[in-house]
N, C-alpha and C positions, 0 to 999 in steps of 0.2 A: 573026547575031553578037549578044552581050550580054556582059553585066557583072551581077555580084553584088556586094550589099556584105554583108559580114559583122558582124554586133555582137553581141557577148555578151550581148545584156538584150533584153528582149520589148519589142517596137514595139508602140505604140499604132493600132490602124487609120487614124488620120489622118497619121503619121509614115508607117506602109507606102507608104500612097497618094499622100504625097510624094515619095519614092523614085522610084516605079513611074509618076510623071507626067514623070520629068525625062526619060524616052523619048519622051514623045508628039511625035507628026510626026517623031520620026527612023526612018532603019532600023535602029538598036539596039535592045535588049531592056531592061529593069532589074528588078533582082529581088532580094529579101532574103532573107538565111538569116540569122534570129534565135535568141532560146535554145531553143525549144521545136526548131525545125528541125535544130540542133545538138544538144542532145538527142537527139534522136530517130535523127540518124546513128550518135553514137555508142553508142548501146544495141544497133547492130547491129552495131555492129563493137567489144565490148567487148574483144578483148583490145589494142586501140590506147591504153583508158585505162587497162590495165592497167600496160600500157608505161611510158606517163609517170606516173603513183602509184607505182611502184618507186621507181623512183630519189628520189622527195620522200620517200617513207618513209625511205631508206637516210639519207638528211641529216641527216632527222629524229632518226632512231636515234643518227649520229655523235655529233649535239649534247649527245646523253645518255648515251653512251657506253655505246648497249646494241648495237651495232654485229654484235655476233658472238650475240646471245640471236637475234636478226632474222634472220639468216644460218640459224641452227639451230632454224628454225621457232619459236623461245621455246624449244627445249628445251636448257636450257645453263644 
């Protein structure tokens, strides 16, 4: 059994090895998944950030009211 912690930003090796200390002598695990690690998942699963930059685009576009040029690839 374990736990991960997740953070957006690249850990320092002495932050990692605080993490991965706060298991010792128990039977849990600990373990981090930082930017590079996130990264790196979703490069393989690119169409998940596909996913969510859709919908930030389409906002995007609202705000400027090119809403329907977006839709129609820009051609409009």
């Amino acid at each position: 059994m374990g736990w991960i912690l997740v953070v957006p930003c690249t850990l320092t090796t002495a932050e990692r090895e605080f993490v991965t200390s706060l298991a010792a002598g128990q039977t849990v695990r600990a373990g981090v998944w930082d930017r590079a690690k996130l990264d790196g998942l979703l490069a393989t699963h690119a169409d998940l950030e596909a996913s969510f930059t859709r919908n930030q685009l389409f906002e995007a576009a609202k705000v400027y009211g090119q809403e329907q040029a977006l839709l129609m690839d820009g051609c409009g």
